[in-house]
N, C-alpha and C positions, 0 to 999 in steps of 0.2 A: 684517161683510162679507156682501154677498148671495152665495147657493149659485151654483153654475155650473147653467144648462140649457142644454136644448139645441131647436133650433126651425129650421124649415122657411124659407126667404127666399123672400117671396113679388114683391118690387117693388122699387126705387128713391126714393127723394125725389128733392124738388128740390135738394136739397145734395150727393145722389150717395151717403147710407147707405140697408145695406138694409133693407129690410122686413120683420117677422117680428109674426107675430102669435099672444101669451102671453095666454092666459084671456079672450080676447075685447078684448084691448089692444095696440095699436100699438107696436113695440119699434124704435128704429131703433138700427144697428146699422152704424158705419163699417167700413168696408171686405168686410164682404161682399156678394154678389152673389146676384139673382134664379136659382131654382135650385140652392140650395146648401144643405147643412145642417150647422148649425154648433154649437156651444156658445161659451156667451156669458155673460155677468155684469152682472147689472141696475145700473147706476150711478149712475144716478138716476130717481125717480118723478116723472110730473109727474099733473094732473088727465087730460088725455087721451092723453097716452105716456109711454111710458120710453125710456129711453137705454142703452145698454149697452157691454160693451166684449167687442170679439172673442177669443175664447180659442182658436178651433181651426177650421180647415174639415173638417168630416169626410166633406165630398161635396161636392166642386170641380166650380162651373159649365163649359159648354166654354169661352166667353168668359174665363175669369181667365187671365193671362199674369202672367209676372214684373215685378214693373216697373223699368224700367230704372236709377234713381237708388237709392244707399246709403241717402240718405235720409230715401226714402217711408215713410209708417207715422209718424214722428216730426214732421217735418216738414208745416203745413198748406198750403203753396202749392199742391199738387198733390191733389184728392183721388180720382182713376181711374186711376192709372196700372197698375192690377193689372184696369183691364177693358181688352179689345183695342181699337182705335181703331175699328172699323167698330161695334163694340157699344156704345161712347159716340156715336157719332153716330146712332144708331136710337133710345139711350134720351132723346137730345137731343131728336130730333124727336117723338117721342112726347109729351113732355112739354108744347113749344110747342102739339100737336095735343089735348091735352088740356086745356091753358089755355084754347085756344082755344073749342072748344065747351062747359068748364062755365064763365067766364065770360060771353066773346060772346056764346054760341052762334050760333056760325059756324063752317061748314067749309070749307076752301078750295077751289077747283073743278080747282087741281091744285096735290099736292105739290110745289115744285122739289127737284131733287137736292139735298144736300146741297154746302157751298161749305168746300173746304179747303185745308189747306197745310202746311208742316212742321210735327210733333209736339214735335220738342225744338229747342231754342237760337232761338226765335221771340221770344221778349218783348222789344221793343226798350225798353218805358218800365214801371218798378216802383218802387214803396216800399219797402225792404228799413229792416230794424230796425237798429240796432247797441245793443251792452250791453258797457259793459266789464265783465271779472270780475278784482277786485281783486288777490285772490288768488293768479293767474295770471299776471299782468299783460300780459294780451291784450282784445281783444275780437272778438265774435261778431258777424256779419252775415248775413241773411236773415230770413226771413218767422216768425212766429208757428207755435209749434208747435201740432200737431193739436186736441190734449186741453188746451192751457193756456193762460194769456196769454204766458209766456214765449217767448224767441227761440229758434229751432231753432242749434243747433251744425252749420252746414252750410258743407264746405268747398268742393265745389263742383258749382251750381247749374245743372242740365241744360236749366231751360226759357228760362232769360236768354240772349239774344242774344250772341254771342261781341262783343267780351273779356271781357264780364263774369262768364260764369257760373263760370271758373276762378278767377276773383280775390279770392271768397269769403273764400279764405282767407288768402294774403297783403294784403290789406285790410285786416279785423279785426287780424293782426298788426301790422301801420303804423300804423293809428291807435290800437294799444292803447302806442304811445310818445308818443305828443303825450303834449302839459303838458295839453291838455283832454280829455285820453282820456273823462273820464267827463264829458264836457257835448258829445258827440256824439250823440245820439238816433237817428240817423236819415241815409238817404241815399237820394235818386233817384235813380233811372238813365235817364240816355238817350241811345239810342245811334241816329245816323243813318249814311246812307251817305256812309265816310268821316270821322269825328268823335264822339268819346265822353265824355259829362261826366256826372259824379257829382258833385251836387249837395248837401253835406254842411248837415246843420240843427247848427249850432252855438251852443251856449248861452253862451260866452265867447271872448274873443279869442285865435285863436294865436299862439303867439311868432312869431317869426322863423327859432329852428330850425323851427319843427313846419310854419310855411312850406315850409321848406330842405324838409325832409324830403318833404311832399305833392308838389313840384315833380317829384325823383327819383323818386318812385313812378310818376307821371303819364308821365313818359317814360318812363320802363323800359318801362310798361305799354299806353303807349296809348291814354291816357285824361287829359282834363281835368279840374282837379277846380274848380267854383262852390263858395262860403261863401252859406251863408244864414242871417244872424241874428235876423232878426225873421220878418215876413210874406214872401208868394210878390216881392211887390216888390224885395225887398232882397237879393236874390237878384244875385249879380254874379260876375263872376270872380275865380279867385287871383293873376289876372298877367291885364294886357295886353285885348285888346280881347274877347278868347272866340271860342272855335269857333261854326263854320257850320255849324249842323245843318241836315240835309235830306233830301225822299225823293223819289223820283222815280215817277212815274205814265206809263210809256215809252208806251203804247198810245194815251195825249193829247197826247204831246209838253210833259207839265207838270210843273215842279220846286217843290214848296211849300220854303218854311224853316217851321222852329220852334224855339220857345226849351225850354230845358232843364226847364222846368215846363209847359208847354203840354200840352193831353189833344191826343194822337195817338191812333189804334187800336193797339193795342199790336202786333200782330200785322200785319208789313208785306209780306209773300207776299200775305196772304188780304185784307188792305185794297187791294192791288193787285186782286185776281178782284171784290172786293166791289164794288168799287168801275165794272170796268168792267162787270156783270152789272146794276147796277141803272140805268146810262145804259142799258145795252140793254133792260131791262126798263121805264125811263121812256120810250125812243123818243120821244126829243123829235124835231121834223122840223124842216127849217132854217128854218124863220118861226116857229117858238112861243115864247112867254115862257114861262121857267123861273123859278118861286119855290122856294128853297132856306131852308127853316126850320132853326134850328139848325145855322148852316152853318159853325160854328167858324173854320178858318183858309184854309176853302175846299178841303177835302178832296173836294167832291161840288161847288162853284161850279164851278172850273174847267177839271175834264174838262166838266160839261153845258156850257160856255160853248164847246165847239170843236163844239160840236153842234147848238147852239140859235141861235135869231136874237138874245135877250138872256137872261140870267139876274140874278136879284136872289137875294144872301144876304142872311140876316137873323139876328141873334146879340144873346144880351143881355150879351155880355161885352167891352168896348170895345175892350181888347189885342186881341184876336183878331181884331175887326173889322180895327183897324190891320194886323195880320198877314196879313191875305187881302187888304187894299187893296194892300202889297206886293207879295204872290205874283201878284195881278195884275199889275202893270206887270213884275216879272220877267220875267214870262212873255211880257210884250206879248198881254195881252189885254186888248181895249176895251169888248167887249160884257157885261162881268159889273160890277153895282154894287153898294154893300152899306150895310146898315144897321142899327143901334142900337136894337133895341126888348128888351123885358122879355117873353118871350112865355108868362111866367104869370100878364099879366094882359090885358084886353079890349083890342083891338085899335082898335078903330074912328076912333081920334084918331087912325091912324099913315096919311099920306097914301098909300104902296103900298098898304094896303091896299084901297084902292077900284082898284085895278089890274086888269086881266082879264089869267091866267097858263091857258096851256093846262097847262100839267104842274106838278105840284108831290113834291117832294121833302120830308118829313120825319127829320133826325135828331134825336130829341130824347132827354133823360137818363134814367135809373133812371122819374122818377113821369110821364114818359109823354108826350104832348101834347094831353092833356085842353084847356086852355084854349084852343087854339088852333084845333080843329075847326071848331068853325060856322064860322068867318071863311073856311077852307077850304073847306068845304061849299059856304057863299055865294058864293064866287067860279065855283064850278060846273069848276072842270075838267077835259081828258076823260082823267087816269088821275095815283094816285098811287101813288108809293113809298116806303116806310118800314120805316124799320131802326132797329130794335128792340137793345138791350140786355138787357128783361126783359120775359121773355115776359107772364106778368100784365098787365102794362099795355098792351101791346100787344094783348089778347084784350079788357081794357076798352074802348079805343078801338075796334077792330074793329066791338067790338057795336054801338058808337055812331053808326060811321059806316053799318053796315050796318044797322041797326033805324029810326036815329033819322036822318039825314041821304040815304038815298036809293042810297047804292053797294053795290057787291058785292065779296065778296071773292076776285078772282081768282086769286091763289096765296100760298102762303106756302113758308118752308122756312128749316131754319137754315144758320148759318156756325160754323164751328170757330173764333173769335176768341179762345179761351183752352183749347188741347188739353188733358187729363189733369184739367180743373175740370169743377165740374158747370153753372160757366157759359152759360146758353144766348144767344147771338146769332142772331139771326135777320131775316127780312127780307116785305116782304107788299105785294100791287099791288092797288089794288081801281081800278074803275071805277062811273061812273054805271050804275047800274041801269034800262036802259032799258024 
């Protein structure tokens, strides 16, 4: 076992360990913070850092606060809760602002504010683990613990949207009675306004008690529970036709649905501001065409469509499409249409494409919308905006549109889409470079 040292915190990662730097080598260091001095225990070596584990703060940042969950430390779902919320959203931004100029190099011509909203009981959609333990004869649900592959013993879960984050534990106890207690892996959650399903991944059929059973829980509790036994398809109710999920966008006057596996933003306060900050930031005026890439279930179609003279989504995932051609007519709105393209690969066979759109909206995944640029570019329109998941890629493309395609980048700034994580979300307007 390595000796205990002790060493000065000089920084942050992007995973939110700190920084400490041993004989001229990168040490990162969960849970301490910039400003602090600690002793630590080297855990592992790598060729250009170590790892370590925290033993002691012996000089407390101002920034460290208690964090609010039993718990943190053990549990990885959260890994800030011990920095104050104003100093996770400065190291937020910084981070984006450093993406940004060493890859881009780009700087934005204004910061926006930061975009936020509640700290704890936000998460309306999660993956939560389950494991039975034999032994016990219970089982465990929630997230992966910090240090290990295994699951955190967590009874109840402060960032999950009410009902869920209490039910931790009477959960795990309910399903550690099913006859498939241990062919349970897994459970989604998602919770809309008004209506909550737990979406269970089931490896074997349940009886008809362990039915009996999940039924009474669901009502005690307030929650529906889906079976999923194979793929995302298979996915259906344990009785009856299933709950209506849904969320509402008051500021548009627009109600999306979605299904119990569907990507929502997790965070439904802040996809509310998110959401109406970047029509305001897009300023479409009422004659422009709106092109919406990655427009999932019409989360950003159909507010732009109460604002715009037309909007077109565009999604490579067929459901979803179907899902937004819905939320439109729900909604009775005419002026928004949608389409089925792959947009990781060339565009130029896809008949919108030769369409002339004044504004365009980008949401695109983790690896970014690399492929999709030039088409963008080419169309020439006079301002986009794009929201960002990972800042990297988002500092690639930047570069690309600003170096390589002609625009500028007129602001940037993040959003708090995942509080207490080192998560960065963020969002950036560029225009033609006149």
């Amino acid at each position: 076992m390595q000796a205990p040292e002790e060493a000065e915190v000089v920084d942050l990662d992007h995973d939110g360990r700190g920084v400490a730097r041993l004989g001229g080598k990168a040490v990162f260091i969960p849970g301490a913070l910039p400003g602090e001095r600690v002793r630590l225990r080297r855990t592992r070596r790598r060729a250009r850092h170590d790892e370590a584990l925290l033993l002691e703060v012996l000089r407390a940042a101002p920034e460290r606060v208690e964090p609010a969950c039993g718990h943190y430390g053990r549990c990885g779902g959260c890994a800030l809760q011990h920095l104050a919320p104003a100093a996770q959203l400065a190291a937020k931004e910084r981070e984006l602002l450093t993406q940004l100029e060493r890859i881009g190099r780009v700087v934005p011509a204004q910061v926006l504010a930061p975009l936020t909203g509640a700290g704890y009981g936000y998460r309306r959609r999660a993956r939560l683990g389950v494991r039975f333990l034999a032994k016990s004869g219970r089982a465990i649900v929630g997230f992966r613990e910090r240090h290990s592959p295994l699951l955190a013993d967590v009874r109840d879960c402060r960032v999950l949207a009410p009902p869920v984050g209490p039910l931790c534990e009477p959960l795990g106890e309910m399903l550690g009675l099913l006859s498939i207690a241990d062919r349970v892996p897994q459970v989604e959650v998602a919770v809309g306004e008004g209506a909550t399903v737990l979406v269970l991944r089931v490896l074997a059929e349940p009886s008809a008690a362990d039915r009996a059973r999940l039924r009474d829980f669901g009502a005690r509790h307030g929650v529906e529970f889906w079976l999923q036994p194979g793929g995302v398809e298979s996915a259906a109710p344990l009785e009856g036709p299933g709950a209506t999920l849904e969320y509402r966008l008051p500021e548009f006057d627009v109600t999306l649905g979605f299904g119990p596996l569907d990507f929502v933003q997790v965070h439904a306060e802040l996809n509310r501001r998110m959401v109406a900050t970047a029509v305001e930031l897009l300023a479409p005026a009422p004659g422009d065409a709106v092109l919406d890439l990655y427009c999932g279930l019409g989360n950003f179609t159909l507010p732009l469509a109460r604002r715009a003279r037309s909007v077109l989504g565009v999604e490579g995932e067929a459901g979803l499409i179907a899902r937004a051609r819905a939320n439109a007519d729900r909604n009775g709105i005419t002026n928004a249409r949608f389409a089925v393209a792959d947009l990781s690969r060339p565009l130029d066979a896809e008949p919108w494409a030769r369409e002339r759109f004044e504004r365009v909206l980008l949401d695109p995944p983790r690896a970014g919308a690399l492929e999709v640029l030039p088409r963008v570019a080419a169309g020439a329109p006079r301002r986009v905006v794009y929201i960002s998941c990972h800042p990297a890629s988002l500092a690639r493309d930047a570069g690309l549109l600003v170096h390589e395609h002609g625009f500028r980048l007129v602001a940037a700034g993040v959003m708090d889409m995942f509080p207490h994580t080192a998560h960065v979300e963020s969002l950036a307007v560029f225009e033609p470079d006149a």
